[in-house]
PDB file as gemmi writes it, atoms N, CA and C in Angstrom:
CRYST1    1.000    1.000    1.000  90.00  90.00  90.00 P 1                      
ATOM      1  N   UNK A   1      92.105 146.394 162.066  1.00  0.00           N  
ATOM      2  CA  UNK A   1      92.864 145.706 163.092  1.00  0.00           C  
ATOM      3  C   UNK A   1      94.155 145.148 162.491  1.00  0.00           C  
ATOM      4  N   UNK A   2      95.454 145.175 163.164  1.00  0.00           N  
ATOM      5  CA  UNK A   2      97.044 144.839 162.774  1.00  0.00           C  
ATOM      6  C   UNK A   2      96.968 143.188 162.952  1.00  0.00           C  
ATOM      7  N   UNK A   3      97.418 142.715 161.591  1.00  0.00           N  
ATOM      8  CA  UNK A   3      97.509 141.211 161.902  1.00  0.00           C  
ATOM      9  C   UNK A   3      98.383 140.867 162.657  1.00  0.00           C  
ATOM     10  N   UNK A   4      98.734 140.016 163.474  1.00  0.00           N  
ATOM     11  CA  UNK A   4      99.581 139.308 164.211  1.00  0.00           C  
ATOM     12  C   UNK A   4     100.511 138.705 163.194  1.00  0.00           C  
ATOM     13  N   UNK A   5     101.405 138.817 163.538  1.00  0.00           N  
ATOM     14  CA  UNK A   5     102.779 137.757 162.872  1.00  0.00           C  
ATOM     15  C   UNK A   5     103.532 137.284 163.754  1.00  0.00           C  
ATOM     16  N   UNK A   6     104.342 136.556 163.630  1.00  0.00           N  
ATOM     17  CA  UNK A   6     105.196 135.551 164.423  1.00  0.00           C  
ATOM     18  C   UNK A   6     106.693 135.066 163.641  1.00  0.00           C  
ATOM     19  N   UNK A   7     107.499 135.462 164.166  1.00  0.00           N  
ATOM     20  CA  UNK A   7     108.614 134.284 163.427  1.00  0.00           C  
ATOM     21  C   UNK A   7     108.968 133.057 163.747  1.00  0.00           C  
ATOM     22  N   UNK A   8     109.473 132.080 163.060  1.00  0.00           N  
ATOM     23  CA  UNK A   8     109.300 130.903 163.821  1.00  0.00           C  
ATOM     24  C   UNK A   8     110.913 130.571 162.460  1.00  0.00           C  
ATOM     25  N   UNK A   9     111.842 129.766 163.687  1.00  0.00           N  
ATOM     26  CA  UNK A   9     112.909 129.563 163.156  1.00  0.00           C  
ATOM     27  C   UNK A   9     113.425 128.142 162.454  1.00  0.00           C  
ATOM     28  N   UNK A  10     114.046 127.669 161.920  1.00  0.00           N  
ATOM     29  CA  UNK A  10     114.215 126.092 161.186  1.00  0.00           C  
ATOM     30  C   UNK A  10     114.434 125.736 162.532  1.00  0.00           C  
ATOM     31  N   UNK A  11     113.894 124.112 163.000  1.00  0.00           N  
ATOM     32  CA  UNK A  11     113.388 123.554 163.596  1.00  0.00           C  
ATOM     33  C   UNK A  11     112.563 123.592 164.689  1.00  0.00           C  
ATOM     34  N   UNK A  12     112.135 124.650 164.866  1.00  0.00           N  
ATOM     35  CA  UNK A  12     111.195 124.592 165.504  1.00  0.00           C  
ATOM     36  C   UNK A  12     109.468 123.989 165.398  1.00  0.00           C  
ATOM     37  N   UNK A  13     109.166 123.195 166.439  1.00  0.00           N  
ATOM     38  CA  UNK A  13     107.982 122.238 166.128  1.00  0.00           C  
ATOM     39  C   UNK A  13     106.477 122.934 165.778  1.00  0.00           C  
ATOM     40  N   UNK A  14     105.684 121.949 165.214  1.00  0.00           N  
ATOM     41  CA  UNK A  14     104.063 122.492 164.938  1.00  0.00           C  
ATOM     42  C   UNK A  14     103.556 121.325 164.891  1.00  0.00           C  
ATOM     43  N   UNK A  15     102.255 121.468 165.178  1.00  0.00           N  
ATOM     44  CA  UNK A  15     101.390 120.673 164.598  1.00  0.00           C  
ATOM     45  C   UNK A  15     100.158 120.495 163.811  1.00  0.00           C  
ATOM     46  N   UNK A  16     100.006 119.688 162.578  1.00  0.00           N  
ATOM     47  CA  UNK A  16      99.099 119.930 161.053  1.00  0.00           C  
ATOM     48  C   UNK A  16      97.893 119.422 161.811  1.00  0.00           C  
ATOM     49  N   UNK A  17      97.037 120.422 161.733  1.00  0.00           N  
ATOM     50  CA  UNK A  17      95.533 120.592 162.218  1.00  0.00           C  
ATOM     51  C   UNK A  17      94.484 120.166 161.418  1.00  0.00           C  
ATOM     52  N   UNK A  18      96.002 120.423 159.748  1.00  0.00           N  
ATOM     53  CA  UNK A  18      94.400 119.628 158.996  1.00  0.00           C  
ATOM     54  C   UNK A  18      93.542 118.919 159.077  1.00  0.00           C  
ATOM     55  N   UNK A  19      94.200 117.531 159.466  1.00  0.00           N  
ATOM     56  CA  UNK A  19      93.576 116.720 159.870  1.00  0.00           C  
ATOM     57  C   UNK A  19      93.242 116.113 161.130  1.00  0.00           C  
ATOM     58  N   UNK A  20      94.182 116.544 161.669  1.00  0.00           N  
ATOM     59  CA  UNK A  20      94.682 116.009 163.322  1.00  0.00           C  
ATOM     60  C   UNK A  20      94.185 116.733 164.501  1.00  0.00           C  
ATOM     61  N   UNK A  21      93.705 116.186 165.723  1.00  0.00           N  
ATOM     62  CA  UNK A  21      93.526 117.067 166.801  1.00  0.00           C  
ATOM     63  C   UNK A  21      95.016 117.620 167.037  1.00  0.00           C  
ATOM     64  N   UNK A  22      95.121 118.581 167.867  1.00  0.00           N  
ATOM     65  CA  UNK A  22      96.351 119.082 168.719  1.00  0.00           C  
ATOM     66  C   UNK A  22      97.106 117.983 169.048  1.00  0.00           C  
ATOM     67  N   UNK A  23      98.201 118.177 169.120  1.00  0.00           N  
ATOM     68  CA  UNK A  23      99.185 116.632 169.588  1.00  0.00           C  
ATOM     69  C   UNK A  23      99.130 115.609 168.672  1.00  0.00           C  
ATOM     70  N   UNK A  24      98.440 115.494 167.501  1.00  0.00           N  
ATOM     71  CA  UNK A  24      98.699 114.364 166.292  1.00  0.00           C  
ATOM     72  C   UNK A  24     100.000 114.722 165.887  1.00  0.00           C  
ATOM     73  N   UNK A  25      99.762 115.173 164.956  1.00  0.00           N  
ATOM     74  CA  UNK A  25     100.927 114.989 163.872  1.00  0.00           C  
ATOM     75  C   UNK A  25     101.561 116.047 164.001  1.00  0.00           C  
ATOM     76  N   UNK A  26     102.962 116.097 164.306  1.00  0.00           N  
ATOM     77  CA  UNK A  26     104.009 116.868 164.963  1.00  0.00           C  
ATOM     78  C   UNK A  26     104.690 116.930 164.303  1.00  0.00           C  
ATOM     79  N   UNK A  27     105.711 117.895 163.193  1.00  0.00           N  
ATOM     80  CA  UNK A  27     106.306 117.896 162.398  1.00  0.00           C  
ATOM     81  C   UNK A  27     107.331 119.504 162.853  1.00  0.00           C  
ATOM     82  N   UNK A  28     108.312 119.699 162.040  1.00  0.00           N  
ATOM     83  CA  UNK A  28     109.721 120.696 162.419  1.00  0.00           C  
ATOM     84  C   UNK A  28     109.416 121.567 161.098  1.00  0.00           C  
ATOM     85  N   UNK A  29     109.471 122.761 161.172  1.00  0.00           N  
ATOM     86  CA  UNK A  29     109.906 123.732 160.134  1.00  0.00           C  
ATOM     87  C   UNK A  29     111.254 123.195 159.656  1.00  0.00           C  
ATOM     88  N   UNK A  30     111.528 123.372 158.085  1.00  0.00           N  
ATOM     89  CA  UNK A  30     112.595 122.951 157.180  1.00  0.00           C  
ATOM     90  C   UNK A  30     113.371 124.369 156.677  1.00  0.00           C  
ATOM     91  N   UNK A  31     112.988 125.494 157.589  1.00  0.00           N  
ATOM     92  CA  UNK A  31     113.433 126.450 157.348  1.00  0.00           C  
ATOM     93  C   UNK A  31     112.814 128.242 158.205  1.00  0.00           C  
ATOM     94  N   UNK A  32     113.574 129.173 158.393  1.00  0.00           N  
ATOM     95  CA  UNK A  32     112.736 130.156 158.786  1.00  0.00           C  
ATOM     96  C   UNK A  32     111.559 130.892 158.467  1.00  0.00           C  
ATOM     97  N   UNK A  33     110.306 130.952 158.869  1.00  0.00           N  
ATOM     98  CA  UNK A  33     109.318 131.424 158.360  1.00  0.00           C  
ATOM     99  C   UNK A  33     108.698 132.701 158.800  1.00  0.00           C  
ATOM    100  N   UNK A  34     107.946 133.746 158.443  1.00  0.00           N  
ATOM    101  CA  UNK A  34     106.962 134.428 159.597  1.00  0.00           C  
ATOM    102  C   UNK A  34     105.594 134.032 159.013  1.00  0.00           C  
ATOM    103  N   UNK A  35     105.342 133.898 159.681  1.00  0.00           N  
ATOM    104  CA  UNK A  35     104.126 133.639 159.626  1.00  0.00           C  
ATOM    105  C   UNK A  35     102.683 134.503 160.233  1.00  0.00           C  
ATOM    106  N   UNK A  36     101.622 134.499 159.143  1.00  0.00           N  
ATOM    107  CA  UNK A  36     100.338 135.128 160.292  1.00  0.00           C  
ATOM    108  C   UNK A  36      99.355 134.351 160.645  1.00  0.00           C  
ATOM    109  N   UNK A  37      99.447 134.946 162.368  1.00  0.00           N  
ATOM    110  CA  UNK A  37      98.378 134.412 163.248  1.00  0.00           C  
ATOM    111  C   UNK A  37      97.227 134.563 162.693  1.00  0.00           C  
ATOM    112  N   UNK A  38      96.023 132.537 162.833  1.00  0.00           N  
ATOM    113  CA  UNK A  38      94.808 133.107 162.166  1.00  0.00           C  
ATOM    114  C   UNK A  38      94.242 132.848 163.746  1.00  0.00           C  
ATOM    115  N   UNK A  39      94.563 132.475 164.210  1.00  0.00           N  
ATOM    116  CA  UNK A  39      93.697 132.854 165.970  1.00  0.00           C  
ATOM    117  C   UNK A  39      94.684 132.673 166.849  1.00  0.00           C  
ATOM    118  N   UNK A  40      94.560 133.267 168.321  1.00  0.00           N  
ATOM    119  CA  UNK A  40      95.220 133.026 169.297  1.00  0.00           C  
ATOM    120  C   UNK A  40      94.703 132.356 170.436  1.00  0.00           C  
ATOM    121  N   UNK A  41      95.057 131.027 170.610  1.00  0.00           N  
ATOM    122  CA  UNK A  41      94.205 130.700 171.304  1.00  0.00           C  
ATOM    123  C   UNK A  41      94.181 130.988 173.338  1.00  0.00           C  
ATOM    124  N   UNK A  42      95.548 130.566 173.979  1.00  0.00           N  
ATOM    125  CA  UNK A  42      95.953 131.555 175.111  1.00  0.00           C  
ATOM    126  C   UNK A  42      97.094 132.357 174.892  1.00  0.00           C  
ATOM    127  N   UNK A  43      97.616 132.663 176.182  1.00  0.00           N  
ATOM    128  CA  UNK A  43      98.360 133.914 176.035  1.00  0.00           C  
ATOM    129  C   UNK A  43      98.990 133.318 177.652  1.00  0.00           C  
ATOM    130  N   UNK A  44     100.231 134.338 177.315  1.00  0.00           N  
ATOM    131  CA  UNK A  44     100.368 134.428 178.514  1.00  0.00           C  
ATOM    132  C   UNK A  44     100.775 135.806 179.770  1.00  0.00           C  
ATOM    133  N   UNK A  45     100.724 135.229 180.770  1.00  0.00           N  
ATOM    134  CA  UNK A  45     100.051 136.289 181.743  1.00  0.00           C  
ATOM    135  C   UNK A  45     100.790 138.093 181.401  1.00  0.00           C  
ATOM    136  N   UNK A  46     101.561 138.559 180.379  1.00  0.00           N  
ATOM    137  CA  UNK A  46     101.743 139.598 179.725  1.00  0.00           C  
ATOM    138  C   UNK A  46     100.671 140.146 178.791  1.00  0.00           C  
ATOM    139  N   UNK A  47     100.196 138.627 178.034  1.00  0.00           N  
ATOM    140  CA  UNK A  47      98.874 139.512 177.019  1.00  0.00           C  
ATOM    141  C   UNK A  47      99.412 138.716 175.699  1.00  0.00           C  
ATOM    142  N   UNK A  48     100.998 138.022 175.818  1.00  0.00           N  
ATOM    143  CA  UNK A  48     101.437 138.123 174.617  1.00  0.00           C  
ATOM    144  C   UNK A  48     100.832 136.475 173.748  1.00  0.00           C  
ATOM    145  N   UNK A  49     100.682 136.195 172.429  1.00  0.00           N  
ATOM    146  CA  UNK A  49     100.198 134.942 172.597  1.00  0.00           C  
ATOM    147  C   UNK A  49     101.276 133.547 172.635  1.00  0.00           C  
ATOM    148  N   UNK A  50     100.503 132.199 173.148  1.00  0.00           N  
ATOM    149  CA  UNK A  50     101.114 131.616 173.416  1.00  0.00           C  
ATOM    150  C   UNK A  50     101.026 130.364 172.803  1.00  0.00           C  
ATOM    151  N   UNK A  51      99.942 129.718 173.267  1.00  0.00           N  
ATOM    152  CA  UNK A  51      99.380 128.710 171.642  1.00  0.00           C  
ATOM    153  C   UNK A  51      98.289 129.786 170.415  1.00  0.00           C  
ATOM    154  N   UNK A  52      98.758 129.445 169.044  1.00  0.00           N  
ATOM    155  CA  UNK A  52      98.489 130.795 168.406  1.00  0.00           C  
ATOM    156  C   UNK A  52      97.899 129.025 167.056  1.00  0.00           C  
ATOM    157  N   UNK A  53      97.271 129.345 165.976  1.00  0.00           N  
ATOM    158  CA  UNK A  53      97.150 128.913 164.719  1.00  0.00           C  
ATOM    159  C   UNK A  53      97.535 129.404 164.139  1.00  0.00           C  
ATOM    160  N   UNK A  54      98.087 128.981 162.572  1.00  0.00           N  
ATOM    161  CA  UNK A  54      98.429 129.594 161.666  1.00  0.00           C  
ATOM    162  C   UNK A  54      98.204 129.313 160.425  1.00  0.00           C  
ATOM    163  N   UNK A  55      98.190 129.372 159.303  1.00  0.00           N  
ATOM    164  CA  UNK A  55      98.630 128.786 157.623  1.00  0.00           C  
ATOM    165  C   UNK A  55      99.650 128.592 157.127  1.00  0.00           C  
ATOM    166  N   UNK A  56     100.341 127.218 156.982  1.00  0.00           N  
ATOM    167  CA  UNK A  56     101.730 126.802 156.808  1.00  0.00           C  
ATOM    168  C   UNK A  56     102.116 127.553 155.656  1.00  0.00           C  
ATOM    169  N   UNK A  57     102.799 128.466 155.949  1.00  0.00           N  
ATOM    170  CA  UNK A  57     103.672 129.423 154.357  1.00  0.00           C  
ATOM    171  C   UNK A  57     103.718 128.905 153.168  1.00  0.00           C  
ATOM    172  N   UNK A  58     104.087 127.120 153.132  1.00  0.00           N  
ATOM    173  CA  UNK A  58     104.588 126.648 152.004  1.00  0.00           C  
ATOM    174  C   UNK A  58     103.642 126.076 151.389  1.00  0.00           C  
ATOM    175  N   UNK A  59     101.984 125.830 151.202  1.00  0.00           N  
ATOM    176  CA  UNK A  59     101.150 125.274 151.148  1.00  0.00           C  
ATOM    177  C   UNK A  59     100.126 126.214 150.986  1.00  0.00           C  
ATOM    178  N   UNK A  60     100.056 127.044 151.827  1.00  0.00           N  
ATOM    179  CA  UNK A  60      98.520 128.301 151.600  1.00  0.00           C  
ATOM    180  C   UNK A  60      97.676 127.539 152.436  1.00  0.00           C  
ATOM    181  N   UNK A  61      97.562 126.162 152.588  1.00  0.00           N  
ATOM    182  CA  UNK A  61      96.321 125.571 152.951  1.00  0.00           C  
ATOM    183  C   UNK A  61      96.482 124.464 154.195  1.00  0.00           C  
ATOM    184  N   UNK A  62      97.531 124.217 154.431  1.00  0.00           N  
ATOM    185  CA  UNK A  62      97.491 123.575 155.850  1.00  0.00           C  
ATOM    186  C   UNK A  62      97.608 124.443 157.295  1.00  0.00           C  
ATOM    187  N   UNK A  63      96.511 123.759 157.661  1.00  0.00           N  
ATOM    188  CA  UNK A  63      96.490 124.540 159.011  1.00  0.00           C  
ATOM    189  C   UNK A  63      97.089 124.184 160.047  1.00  0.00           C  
ATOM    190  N   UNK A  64      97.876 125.073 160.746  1.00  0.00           N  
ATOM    191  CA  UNK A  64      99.469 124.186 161.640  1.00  0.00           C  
ATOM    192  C   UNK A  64      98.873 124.950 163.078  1.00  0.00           C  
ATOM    193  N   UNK A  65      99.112 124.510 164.265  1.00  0.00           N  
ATOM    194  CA  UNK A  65      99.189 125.110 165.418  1.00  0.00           C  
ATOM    195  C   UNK A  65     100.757 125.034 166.238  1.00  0.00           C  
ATOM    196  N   UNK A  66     100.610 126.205 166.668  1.00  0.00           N  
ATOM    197  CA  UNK A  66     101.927 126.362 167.053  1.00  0.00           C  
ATOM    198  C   UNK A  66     102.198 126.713 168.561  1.00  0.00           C  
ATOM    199  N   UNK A  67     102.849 126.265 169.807  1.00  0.00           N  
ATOM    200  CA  UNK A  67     103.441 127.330 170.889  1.00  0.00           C  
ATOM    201  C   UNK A  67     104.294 127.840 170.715  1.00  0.00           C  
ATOM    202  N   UNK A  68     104.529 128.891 171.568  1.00  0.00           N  
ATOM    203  CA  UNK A  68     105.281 129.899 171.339  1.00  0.00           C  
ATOM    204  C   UNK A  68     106.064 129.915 172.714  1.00  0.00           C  
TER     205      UNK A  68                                                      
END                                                                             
């Protein structure tokens, strides 16, 4: 199966799942990233996704959620 990727541009928002439900801790990319989707959670009515998770690039280990 083809992983999902995403680009996501300097400032655009996320939020660190590490610790936080959805809507905690809200923080801006400090730069352009792509990133891969580790789940998708909806979509929208095309198929395409819309709130997605991910693994923050710069870390390996924080888990960020993102809309799209």
């Amino acid at each position: 199966m083809k992983q999902l990727t995403i680009k996501v541009e300097k400032g655009h928002g996320y939020y660190d799942l590490t610790s936080h439900p959805w809507g905690g801790s809200f923080n801006r990319f400090d730069k352009d990233y792509v990133l891969q989707i580790t789940k998708v959670l909806t979509t929208y009515l095309d198929g395409s996704p819309q709130k997605v998770t991910a693994i923050h690039p710069s870390t390996n280990k924080k888990k960020i959620g993102i809309e799209i």
